[in-house]
C-alpha positions in Angstrom: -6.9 25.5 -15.2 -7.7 22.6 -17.7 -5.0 20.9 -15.9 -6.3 20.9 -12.4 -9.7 20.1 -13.7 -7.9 17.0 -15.0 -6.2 16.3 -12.3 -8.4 16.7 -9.3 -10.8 13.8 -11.9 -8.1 11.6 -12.1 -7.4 11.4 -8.7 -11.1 11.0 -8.1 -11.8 8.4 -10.3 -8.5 6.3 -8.8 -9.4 6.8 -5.5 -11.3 3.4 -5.5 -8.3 2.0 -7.3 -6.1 3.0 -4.6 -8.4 1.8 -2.0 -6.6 -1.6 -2.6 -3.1 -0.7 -2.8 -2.6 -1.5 0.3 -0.9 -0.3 3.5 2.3 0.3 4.1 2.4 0.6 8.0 0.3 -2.4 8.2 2.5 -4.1 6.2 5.3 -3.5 8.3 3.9 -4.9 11.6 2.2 -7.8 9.0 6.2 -8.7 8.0 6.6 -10.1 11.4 5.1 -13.3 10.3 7.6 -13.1 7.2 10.7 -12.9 8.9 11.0 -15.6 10.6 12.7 -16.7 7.0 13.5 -13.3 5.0 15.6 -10.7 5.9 15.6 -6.8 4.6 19.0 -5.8 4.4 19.8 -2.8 2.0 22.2 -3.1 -0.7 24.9 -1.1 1.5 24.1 -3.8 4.3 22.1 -1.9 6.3 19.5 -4.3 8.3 16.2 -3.1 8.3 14.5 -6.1 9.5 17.0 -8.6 11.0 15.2 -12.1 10.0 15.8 -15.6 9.5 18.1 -17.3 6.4 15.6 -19.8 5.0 13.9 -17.7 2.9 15.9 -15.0 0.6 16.7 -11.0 1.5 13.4 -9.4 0.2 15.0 -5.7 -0.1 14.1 -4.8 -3.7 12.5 -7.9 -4.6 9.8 -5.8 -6.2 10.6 -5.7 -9.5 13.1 -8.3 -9.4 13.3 -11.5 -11.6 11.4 -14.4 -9.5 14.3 -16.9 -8.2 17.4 -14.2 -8.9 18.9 -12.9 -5.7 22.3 -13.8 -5.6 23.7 -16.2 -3.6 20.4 -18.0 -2.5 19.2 -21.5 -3.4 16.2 -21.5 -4.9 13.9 -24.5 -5.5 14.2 -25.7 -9.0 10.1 -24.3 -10.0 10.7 -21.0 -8.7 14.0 -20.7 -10.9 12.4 -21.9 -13.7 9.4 -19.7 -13.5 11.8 -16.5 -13.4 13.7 -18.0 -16.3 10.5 -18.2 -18.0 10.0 -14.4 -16.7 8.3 -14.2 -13.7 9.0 -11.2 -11.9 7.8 -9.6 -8.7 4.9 -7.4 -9.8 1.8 -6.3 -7.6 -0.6 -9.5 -9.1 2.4 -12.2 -9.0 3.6 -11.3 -5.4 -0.5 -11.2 -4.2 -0.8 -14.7 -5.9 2.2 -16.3 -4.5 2.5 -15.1 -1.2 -1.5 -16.6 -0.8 -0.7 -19.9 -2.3 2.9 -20.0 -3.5 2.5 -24.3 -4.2 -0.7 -23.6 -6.5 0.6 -19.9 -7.9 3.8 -22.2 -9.1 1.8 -24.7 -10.5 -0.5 -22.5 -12.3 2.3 -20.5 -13.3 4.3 -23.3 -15.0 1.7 -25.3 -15.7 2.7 -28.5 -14.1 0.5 -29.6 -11.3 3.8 -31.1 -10.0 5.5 -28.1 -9.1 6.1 -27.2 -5.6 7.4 -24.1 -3.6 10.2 -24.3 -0.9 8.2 -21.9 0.7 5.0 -23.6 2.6 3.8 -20.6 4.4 0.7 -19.1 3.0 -0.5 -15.5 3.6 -4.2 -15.3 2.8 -5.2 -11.7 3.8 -3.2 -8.7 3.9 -0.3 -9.4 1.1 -1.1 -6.2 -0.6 -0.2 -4.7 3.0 2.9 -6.3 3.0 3.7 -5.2 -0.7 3.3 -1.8 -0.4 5.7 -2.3 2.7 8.1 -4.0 0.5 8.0 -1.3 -1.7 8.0 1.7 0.3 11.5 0.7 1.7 13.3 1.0 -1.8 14.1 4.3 -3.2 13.2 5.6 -6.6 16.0 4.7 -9.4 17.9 7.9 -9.8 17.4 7.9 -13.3 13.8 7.9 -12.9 12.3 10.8 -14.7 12.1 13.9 -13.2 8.5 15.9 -13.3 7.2 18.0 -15.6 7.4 21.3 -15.3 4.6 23.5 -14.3 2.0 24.9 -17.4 3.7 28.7 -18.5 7.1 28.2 -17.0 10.0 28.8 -19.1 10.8 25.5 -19.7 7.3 24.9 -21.4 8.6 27.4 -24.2 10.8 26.8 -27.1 14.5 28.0 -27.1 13.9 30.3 -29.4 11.3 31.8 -28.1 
């Protein structure tokens, strides 16, 4: 019972948190502006969202080292700010995709740094990130769940 009680507070407590996760479906129909550069095509070349070349496949660019995905030229600030480990979380893909001249320059710290991409997406990036991550499935070594309190597997082998 303790568990549910924990539980049901949890989820109460993030709720606000939540709140600004963002949207999914509005994400999708925001991505329209996005591909006139980027593409989402799976890793088995299926073409989820059949877009422009200037800009690099976003499929599974959550998570991904900034300035990585093979076979696209990147400028050289974006490269060097994955080499110096940028990667595509939740805050760094909000920052960039609202400023991605002045995330770069804060980023590296060189007010001479400059994006290849000028487009700038001041509202409803976290729409288009949960987009961007609801189209990639979970690793299949991701753990599996617990199991539920007084199952078998909660006991000892001895037991």
């Amino acid at each position: 019972m303790n568990r549910v009680i924990a539980t049901a507070l949890a989820a109460l407590i993030a709720a606000p948190a939540l709140a600004d996760d963002g949207d999914a479906a509005k994400g999708e129909k925001l991505f329209g502006k996005c591909k006139a550069c980027h593409s989402i095509i799976t890793d088995s070349g299926e073409v989820i969202v059949k877009g422009g070349r200037t800009g690099p496949d976003l499929y599974g660019v959550i998570g991904r080292q900034a300035g990585t995905f093979p076979d696209f030229k990147y400028g050289p600030d974006l490269v060097a700010a994955g080499e110096a480990g940028l990667i595509w979380n939740r805050k760094a893909f909000l920052e960039y995709v609202q400023d991605p001249r002045k995330f770069l320059q804060h980023h590296l710290d060189d007010k001479k740094a400059k994006s290849m991409m000028s487009f700038k997406l001041p509202k409803g990036g976290e729409d288009v990130y949960a987009y961007l991550t609801s189209l990639v499935p979970a690793p299949a070594d991701a753990p599996a769940e617990a199991p539920a309190e007084g199952t078998s597997e909660d006991k000892p082998a001895s037991e």
